[in-house]
C-alpha positions as CSV (number, residue, x, y, z in Angstrom):
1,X,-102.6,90.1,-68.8
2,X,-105.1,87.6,-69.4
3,X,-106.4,89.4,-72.7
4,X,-103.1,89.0,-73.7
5,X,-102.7,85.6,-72.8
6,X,-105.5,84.2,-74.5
7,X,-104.8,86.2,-78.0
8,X,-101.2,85.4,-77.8
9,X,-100.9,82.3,-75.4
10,X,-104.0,80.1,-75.3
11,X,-103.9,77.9,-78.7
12,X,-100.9,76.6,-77.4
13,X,-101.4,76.5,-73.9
14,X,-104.5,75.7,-73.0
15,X,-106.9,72.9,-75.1
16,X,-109.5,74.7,-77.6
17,X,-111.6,71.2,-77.2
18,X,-111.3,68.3,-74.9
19,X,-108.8,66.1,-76.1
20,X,-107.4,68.3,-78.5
21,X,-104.1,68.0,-78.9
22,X,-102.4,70.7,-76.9
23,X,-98.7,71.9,-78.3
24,X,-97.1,74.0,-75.1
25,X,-97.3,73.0,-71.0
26,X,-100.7,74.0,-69.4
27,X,-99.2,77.2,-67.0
28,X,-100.4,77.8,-63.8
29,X,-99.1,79.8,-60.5
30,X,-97.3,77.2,-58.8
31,X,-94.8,76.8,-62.1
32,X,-94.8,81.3,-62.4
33,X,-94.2,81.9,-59.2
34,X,-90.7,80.5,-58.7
35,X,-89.5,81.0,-61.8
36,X,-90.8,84.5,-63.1
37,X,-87.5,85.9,-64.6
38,X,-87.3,82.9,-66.2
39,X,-91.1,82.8,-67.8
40,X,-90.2,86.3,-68.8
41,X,-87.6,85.5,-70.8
42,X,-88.9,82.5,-72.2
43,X,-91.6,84.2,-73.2
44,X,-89.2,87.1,-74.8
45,X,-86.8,85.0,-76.6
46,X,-88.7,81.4,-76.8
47,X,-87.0,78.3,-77.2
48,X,-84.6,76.0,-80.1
49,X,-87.9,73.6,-80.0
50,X,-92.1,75.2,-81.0
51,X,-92.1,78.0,-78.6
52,X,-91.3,81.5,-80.2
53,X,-90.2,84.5,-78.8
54,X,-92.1,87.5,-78.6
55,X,-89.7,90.3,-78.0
56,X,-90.8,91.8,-81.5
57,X,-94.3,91.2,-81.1
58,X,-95.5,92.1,-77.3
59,X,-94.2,94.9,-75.4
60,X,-91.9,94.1,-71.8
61,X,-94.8,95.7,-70.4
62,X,-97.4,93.2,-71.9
63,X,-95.1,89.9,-71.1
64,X,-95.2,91.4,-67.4
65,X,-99.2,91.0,-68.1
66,X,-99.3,87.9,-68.8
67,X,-96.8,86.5,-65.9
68,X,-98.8,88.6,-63.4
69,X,-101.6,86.8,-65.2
70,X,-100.5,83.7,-64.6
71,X,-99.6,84.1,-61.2
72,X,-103.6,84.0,-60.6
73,X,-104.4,80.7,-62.4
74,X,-105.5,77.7,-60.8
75,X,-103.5,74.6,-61.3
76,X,-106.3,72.5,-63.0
77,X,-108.1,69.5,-61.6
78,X,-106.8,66.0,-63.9
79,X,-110.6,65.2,-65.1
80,X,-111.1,61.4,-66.5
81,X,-113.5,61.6,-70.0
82,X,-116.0,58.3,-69.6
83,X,-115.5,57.6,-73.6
84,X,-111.6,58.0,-73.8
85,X,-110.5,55.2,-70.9
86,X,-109.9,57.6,-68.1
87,X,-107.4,59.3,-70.0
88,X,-106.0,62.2,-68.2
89,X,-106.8,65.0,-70.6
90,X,-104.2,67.6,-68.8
91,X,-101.6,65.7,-70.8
């Protein structure tokens, strides 16, 4: 799942540098774990707005990866940068 996730997942979900502009939701267990047919099929179909679906491009089996995946990660700490003001960089 998580080899999956970061080919398929992480340049939108997670930041590539700090501050980068990040395009989907940082995911986490707390968000997966009460809503995992949901994250399933979001991840299958996508949405009308950036996210697209994957039903063509991963197998059921390899969207089952990546929530089990993410049932493992960490919400992650709000962290203030010194040079950008104490901006909060998780959004």
């Amino acid at each position: 799942g998580r080899r999956v996730f970061q080919q398929r997942c992480a340049i939108c979900h997670t930041e590539s540098t700090p501050g980068a502009k990040r395009y989907g939701p940082v995911l986490y267990k707390e968000l997966i774990v009460v809503n995992e047919d949901a994250m399933r099929a979001f991840i299958t179909n996508g949405s009308a707005g950036k996210m697209p679906g994957f039903k063509y491009g991963l197998e059921p089996a390899e969207i089952d990866a990546i929530v089990e995946y993410l049932k493992t990660v960490s919400r992650p700490v709000k962290r203030n940068t010194p040079d950008a003001g104490n901006v909060n960089v998780m959004d």
